[in-house]
Residue frames as qw, qx, qy, qz and C-alpha x, y, z in Angstrom:
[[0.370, -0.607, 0.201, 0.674, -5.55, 11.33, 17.55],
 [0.497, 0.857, 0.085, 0.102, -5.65, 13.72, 14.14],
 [0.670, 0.026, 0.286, 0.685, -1.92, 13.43, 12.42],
 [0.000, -0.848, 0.057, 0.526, -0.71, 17.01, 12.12],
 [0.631, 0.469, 0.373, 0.493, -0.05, 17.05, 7.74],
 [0.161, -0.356, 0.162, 0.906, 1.79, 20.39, 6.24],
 [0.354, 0.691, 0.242, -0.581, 0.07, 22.57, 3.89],
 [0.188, 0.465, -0.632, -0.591, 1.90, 21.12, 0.88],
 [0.761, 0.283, -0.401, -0.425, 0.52, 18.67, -1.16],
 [0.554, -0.312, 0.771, -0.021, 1.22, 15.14, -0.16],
 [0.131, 0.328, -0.804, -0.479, 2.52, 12.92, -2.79],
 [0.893, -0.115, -0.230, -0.369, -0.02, 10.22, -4.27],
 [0.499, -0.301, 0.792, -0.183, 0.30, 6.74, -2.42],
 [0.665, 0.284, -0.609, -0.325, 0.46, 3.75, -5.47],
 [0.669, -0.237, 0.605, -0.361, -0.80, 0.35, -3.77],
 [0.251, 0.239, -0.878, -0.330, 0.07, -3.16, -5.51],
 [0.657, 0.122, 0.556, -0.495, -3.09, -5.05, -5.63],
 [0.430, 0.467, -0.537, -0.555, -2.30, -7.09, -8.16],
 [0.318, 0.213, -0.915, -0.126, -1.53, -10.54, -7.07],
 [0.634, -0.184, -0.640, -0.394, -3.52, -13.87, -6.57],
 [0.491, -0.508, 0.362, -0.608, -2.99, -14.15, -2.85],
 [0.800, -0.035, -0.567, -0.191, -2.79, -17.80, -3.05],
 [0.280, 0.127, -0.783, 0.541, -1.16, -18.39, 0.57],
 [0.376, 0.128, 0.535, -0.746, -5.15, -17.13, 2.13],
 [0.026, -0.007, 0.929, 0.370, -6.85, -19.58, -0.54],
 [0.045, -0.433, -0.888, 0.146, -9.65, -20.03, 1.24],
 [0.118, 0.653, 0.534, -0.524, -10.78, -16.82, 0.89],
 [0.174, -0.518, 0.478, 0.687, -9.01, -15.43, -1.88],
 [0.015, 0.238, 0.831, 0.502, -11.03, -17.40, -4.42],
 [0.100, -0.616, -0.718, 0.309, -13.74, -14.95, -3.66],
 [0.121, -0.989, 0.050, 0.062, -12.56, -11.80, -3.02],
 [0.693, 0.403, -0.294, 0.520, -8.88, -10.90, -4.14],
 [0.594, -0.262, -0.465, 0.602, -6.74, -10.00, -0.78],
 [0.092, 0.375, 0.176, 0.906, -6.81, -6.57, -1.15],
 [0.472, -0.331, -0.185, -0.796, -10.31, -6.52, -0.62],
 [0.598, -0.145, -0.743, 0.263, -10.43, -9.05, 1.96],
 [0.340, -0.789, 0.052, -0.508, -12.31, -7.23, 5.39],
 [0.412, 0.184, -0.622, 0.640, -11.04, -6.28, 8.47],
 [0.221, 0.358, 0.459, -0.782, -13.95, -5.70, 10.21],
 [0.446, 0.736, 0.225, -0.457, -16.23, -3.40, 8.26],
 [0.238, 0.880, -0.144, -0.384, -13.91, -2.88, 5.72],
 [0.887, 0.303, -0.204, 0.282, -11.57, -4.31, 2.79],
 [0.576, -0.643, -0.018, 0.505, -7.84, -4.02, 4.30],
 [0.488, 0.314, 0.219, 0.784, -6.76, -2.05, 1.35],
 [0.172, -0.793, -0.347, -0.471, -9.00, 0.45, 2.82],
 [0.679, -0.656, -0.143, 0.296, -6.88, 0.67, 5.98],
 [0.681, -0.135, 0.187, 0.695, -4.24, 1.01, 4.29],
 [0.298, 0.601, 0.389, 0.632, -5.61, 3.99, 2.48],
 [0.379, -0.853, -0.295, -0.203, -7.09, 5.44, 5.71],
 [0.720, -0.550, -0.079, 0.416, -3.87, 5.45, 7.25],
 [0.390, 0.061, 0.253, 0.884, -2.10, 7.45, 4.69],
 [0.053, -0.630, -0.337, -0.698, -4.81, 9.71, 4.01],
 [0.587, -0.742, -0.227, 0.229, -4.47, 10.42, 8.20],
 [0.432, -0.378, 0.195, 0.795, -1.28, 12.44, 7.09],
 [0.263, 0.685, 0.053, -0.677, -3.22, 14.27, 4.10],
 [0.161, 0.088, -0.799, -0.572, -2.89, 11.85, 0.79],
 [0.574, 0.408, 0.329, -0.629, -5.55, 11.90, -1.02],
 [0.670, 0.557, -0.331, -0.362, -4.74, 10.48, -4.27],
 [0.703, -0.238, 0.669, -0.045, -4.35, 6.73, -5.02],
 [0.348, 0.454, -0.699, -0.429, -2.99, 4.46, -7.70],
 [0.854, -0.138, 0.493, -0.093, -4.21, 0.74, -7.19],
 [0.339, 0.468, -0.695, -0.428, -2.34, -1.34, -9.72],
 [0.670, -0.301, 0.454, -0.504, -4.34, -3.96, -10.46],
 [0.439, 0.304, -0.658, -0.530, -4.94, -7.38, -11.81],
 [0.261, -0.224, -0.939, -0.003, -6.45, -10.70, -10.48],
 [0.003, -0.678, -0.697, 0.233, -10.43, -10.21, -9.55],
 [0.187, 0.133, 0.141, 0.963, -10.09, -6.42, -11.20],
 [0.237, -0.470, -0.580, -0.622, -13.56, -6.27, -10.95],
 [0.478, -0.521, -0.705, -0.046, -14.00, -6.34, -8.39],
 [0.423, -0.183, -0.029, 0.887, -11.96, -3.39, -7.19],
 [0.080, -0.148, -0.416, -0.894, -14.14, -1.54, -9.89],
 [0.469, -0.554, -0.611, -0.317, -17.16, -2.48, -8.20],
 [0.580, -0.536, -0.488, 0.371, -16.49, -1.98, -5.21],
 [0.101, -0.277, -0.006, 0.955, -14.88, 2.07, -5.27],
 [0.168, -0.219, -0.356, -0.893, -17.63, 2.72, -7.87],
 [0.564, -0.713, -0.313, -0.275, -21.04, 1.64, -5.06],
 [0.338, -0.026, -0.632, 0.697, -18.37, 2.73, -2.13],
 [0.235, -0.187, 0.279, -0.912, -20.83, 5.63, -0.93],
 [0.695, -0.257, -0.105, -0.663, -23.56, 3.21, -1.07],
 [0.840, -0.219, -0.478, 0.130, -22.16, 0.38, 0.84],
 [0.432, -0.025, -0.489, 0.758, -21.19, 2.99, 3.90],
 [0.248, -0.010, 0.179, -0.952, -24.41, 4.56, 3.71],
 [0.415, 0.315, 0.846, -0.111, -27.57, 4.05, 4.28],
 [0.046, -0.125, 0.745, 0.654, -29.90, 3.90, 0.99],
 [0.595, 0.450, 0.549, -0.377, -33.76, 4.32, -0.31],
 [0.214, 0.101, 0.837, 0.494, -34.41, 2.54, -3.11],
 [0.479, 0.377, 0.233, -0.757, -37.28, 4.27, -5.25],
 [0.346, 0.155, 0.847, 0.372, -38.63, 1.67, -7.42],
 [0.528, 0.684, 0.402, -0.303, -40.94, 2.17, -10.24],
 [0.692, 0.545, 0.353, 0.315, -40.39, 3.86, -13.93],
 [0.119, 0.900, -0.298, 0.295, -38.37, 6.92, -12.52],
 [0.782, -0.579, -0.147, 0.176, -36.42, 5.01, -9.88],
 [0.170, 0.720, -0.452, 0.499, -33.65, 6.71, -8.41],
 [0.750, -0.243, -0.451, 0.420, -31.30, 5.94, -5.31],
 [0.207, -0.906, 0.000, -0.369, -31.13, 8.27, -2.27],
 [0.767, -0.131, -0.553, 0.299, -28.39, 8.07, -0.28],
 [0.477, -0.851, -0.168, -0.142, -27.97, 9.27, 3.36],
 [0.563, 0.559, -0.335, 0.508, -24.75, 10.37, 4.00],
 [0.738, -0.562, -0.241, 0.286, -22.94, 10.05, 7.53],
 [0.351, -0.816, 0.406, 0.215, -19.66, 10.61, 8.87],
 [0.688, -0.242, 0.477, 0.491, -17.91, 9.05, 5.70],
 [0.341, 0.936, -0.050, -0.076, -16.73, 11.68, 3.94],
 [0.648, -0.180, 0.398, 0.624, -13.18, 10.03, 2.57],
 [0.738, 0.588, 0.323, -0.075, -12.23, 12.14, 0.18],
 [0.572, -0.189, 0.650, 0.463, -10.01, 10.35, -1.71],
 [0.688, 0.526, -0.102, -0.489, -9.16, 9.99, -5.53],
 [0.801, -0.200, 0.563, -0.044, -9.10, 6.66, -6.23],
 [0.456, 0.526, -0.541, -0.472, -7.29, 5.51, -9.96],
 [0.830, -0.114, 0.544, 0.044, -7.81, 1.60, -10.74],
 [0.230, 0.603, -0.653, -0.396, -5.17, 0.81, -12.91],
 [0.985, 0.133, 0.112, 0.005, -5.34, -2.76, -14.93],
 [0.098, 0.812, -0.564, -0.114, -1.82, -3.56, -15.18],
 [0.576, 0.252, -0.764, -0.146, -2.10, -7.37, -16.38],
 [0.925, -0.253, -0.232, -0.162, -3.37, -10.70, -14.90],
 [0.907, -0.098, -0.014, 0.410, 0.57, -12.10, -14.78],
 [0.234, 0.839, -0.282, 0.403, 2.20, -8.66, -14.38],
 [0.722, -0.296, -0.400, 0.481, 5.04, -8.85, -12.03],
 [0.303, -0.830, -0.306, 0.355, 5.08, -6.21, -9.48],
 [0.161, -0.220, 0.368, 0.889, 7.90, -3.71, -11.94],
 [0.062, 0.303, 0.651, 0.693, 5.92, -4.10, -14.91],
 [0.200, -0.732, -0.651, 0.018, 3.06, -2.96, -12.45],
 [0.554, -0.414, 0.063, 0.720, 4.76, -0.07, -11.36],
 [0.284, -0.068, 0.620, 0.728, 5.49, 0.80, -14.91],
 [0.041, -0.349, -0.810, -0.470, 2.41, 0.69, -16.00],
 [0.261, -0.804, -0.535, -0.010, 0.26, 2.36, -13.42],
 [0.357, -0.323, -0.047, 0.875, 3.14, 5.43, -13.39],
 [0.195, 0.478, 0.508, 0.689, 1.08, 7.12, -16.36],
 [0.314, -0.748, -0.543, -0.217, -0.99, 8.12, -13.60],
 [0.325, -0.675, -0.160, 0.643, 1.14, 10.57, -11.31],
 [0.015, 0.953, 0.234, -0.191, 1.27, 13.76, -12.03],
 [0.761, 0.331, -0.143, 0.540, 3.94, 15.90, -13.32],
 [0.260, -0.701, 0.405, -0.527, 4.48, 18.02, -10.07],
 [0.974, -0.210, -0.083, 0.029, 5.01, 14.14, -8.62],
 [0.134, 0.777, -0.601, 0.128, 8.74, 14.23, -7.47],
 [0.111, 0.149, -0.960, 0.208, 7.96, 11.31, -5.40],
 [0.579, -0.324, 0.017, -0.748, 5.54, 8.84, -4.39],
 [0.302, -0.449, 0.818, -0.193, 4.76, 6.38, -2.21],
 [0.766, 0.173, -0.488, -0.381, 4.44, 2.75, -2.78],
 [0.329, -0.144, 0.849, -0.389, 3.20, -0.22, -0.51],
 [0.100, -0.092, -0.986, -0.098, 1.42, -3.64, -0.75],
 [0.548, -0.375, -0.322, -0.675, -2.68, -3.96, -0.44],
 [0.820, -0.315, -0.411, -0.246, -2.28, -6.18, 1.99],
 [0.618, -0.215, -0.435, 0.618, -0.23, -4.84, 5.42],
 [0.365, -0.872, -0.282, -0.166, -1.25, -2.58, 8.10],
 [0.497, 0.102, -0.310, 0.804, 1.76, -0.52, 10.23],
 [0.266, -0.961, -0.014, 0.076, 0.73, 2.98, 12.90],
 [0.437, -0.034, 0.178, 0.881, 4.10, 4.48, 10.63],
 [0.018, 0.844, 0.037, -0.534, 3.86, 8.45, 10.85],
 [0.629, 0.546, 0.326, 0.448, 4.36, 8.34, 6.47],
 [0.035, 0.983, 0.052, 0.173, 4.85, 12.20, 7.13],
 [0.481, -0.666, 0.559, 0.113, 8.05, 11.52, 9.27],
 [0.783, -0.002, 0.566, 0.259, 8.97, 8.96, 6.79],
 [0.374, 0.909, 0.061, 0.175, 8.38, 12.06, 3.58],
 [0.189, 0.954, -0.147, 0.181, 10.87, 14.05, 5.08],
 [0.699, -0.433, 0.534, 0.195, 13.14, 11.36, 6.06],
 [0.658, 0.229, 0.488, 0.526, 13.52, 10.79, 2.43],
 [0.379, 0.888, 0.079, 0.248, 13.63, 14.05, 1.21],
 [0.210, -0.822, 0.527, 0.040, 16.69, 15.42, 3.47],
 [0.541, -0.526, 0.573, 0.319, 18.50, 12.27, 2.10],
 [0.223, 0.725, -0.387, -0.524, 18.04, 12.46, -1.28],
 [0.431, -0.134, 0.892, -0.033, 17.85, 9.10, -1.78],
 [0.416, -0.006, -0.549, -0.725, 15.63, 7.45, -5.41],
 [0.653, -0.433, -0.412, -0.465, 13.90, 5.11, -2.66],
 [0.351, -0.387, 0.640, -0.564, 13.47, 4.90, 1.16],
 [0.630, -0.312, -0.669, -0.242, 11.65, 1.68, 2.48],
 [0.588, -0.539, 0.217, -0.563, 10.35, 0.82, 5.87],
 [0.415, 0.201, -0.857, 0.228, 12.81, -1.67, 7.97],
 [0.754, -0.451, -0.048, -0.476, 10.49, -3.83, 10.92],
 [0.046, 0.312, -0.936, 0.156, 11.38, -6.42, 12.78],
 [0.758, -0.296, 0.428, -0.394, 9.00, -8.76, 12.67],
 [0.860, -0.047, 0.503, -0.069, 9.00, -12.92, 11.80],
 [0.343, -0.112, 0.796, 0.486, 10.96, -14.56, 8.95],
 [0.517, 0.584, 0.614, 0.124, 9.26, -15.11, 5.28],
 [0.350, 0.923, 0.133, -0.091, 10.45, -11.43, 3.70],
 [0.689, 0.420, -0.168, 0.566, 13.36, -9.69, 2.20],
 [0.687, -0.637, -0.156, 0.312, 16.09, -8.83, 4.62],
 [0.245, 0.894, -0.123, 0.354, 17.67, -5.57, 4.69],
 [0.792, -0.133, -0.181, 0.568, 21.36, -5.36, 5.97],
 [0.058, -0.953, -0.260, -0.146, 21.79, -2.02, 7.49],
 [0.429, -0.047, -0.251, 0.867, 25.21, 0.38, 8.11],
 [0.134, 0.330, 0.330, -0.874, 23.48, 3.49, 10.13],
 [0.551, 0.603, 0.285, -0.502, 20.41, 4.48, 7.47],
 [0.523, 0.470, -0.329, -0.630, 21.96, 3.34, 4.70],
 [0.945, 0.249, 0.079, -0.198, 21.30, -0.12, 2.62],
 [0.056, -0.584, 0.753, 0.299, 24.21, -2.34, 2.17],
 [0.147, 0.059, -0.906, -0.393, 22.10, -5.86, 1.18],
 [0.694, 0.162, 0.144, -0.686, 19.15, -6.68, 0.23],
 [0.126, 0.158, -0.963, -0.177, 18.15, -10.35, 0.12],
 [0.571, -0.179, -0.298, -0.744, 14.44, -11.33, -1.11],
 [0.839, 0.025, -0.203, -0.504, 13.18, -13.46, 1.11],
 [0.205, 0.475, -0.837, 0.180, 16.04, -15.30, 3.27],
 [0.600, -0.172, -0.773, -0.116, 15.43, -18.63, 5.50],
 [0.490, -0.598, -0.495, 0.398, 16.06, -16.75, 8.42],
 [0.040, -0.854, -0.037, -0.518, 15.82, -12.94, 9.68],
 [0.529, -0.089, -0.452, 0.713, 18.54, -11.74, 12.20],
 [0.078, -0.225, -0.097, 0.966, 17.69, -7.95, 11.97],
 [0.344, 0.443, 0.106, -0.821, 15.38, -5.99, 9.85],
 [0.495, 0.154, 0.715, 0.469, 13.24, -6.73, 7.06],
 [0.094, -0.164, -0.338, -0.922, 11.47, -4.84, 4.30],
 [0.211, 0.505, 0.785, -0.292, 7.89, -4.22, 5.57],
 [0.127, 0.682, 0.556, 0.458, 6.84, -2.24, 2.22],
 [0.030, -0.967, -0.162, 0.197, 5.48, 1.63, 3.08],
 [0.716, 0.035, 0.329, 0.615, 7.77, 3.14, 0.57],
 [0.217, 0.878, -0.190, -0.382, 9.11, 6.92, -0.89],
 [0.652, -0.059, 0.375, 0.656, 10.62, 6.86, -4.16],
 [0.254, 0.652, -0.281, -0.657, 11.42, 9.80, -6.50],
 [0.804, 0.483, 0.211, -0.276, 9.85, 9.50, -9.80],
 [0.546, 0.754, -0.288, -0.223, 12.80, 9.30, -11.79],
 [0.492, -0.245, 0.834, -0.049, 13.71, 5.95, -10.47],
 [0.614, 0.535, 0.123, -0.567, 11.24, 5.26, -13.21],
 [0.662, 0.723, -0.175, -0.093, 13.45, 5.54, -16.00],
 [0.081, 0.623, -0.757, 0.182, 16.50, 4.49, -14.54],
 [0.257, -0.185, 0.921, -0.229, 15.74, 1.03, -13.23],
 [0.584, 0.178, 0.745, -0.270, 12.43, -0.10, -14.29],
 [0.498, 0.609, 0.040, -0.616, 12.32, 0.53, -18.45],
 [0.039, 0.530, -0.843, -0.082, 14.82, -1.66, -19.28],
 [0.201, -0.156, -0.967, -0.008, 13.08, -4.92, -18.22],
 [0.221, -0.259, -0.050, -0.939, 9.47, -3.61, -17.79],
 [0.867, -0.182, -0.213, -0.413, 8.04, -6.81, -16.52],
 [0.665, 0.226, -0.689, 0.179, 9.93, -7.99, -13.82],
 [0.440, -0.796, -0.415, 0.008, 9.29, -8.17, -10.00],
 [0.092, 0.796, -0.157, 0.577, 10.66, -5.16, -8.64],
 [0.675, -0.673, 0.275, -0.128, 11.59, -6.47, -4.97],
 [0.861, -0.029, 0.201, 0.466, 14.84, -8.48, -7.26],
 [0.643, 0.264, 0.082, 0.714, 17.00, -6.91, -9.68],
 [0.022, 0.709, 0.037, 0.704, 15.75, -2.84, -9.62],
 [0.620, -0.773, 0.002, -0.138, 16.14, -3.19, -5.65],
 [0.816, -0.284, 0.125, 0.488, 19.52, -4.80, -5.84],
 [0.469, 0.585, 0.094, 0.655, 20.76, -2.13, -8.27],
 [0.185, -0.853, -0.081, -0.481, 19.26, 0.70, -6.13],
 [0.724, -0.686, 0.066, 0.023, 21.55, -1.06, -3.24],
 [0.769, 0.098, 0.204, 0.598, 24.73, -1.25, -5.40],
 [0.221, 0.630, 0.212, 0.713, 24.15, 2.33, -6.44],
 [0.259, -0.122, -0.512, 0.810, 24.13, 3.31, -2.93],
 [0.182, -0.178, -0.175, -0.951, 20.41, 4.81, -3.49],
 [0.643, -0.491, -0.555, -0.192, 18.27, 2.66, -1.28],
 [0.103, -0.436, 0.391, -0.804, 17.91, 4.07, 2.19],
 [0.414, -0.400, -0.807, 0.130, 16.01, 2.38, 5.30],
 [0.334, -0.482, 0.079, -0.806, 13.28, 4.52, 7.51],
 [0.337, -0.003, -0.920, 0.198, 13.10, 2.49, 10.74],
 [0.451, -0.350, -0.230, -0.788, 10.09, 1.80, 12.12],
 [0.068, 0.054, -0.917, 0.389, 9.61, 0.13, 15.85],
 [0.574, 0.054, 0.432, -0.694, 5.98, 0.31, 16.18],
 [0.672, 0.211, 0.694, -0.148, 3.29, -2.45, 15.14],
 [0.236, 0.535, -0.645, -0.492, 3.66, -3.79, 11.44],
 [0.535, 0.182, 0.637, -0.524, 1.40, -6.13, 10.37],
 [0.176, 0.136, -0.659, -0.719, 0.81, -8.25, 6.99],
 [0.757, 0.083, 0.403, -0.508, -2.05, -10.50, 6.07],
 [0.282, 0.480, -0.704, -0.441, -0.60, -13.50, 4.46],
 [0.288, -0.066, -0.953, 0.064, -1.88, -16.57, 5.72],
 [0.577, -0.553, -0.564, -0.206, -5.11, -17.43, 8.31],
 [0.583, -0.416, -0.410, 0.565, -3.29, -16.94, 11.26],
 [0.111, -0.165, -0.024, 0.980, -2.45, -13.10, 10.50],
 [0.282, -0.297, -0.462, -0.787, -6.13, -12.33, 8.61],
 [0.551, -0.443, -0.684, 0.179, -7.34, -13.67, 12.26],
 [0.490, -0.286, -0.265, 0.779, -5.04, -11.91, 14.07],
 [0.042, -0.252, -0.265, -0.930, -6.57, -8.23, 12.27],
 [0.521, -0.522, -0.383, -0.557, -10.10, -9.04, 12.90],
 [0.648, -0.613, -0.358, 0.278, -9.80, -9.83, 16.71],
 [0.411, -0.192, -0.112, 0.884, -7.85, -6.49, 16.93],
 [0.093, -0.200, -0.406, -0.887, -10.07, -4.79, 15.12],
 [0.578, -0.502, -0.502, -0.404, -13.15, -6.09, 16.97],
 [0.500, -0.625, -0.498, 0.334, -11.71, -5.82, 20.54],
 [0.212, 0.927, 0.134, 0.280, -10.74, -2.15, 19.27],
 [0.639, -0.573, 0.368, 0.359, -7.10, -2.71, 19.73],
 [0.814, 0.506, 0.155, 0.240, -6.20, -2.07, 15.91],
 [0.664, -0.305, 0.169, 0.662, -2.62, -0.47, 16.54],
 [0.337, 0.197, 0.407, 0.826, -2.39, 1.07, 12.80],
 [0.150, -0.838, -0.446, -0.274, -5.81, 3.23, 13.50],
 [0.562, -0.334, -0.278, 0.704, -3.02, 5.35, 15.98],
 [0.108, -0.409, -0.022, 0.906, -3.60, 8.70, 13.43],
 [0.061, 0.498, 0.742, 0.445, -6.90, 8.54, 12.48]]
């Protein structure tokens, strides 16, 4: 199915690939999560494909642990999805054969510190939007969802809100969002137990949350204090989302992907 996108511009889509992933160890000391495959592919790439099924095209990674790799990878992307003749000798050159992967994305790796915390990351990788940017979105490298982002734009633009998030329902282990109709009444990072909704990340904020919440303390994680303001200030808003939602924190879930993905049952692939 091909997601019907309007003829305006879709906002860029900033992705936090920063941290160390330390709960998937075993693989993580390799490859930073991000870039971890689902199949064929790292899952940060899902996550890209799925927005760019609604017409974003422009990305922010903010990175920092394994940077390089990030940088390798986007800079041989066309040659690790294509095939390739190698011409050796004293002129050599690389041919590549181009398929059916024609992403085309722009792709910004931001360095935004080893030990940034996930504001200061933010902060730091904002240089890069645009100034026609009223708003963009912002989600984790490392969670998959089949959310219609396009229904989720104009869910935050008719309320006017400085940031929507995306309320799920699945298992314990995130922050839990207390909900009166669509708006935010508490936000609590990370509780022992989930009754209702939690935060599952795919985010709209308007740029000029910016300056108002994160400039002050430029290096702090941004899922505490600048989320609890934005819920005191009555400016945090929930876009509920009942379909599949899907992180990759641990073995069990980085399983769970690839056996969806290989029996071609991958939910989030819904508006490709």
């Amino acid at each position: 199915m091909v997601a019907k996108t309007k003829k305006t511009e879709m906002p860029p889509a900033m992705i936090l690939c920063g941290g160390k992933g330390t709960r998937l160890r075993d693989v993580t000391e390799l490859l930073p999560k991000p870039l971890v495959p689902v199949g064929e592919y790292p899952i940060v790439w899902h996550v890209m494909k799925s927005y760019a099924a609604f017409g974003v095209k422009r990305f922010i990674l903010c990175l920092g642990y394994k940077r390089e790799e990030f940088v390798d990878y986007f800079l041989n992307y066309r040659s690790r999805v294509n095939d390739i003749t190698v011409h050796l000798g004293n002129h050599g050159s690389v041919e590549i054969h181009a398929n059916d992967h024609h992403e085309d994305w722009q792709v910004t790796l931001a360095d935004t510190g080893l030990e940034t915390r996930t504001g200061g990351r933010i902060l730091r990788a904002s240089k890069y939007l645009q100034p026609q940017d009223e708003d963009f979105f912002l989600t984790y490298g490392d969670g998959v969802a089949d959310l219609n982002v396009a229904e989720e734009l104009e869910f935050h633009r008719r309320h006017q809100k400085l940031l929507t998030c995306t309320a799920v329902h699945p298992s314990a282990r995130f922050g839990e969002l207390l909900l009166e109709g669509d708006q935010v009444l508490r936000f609590e990072e990370k509780p022992a137990q989930v009754d209702g909704y939690i935060n599952g990340g795919f985010m709209v904020l308007k740029k000029v949350f910016l300056n108002k919440y994160l400039q002050e303390a430029n290096d702090q994680f941004f899922e505490m204090e600048p989320m609890s303001k934005l819920v005191r200030d009555g400016q945090m808003i929930a876009f509920r989302h009942e379909g599949f939602w899907q992180c990759m924190d641990n073995p069990r879930e980085y399983q769970l992907l690839n056996d969806l993905w290989q029996k071609g049952h991958a939910p989030w692939t819904k508006y490709w």
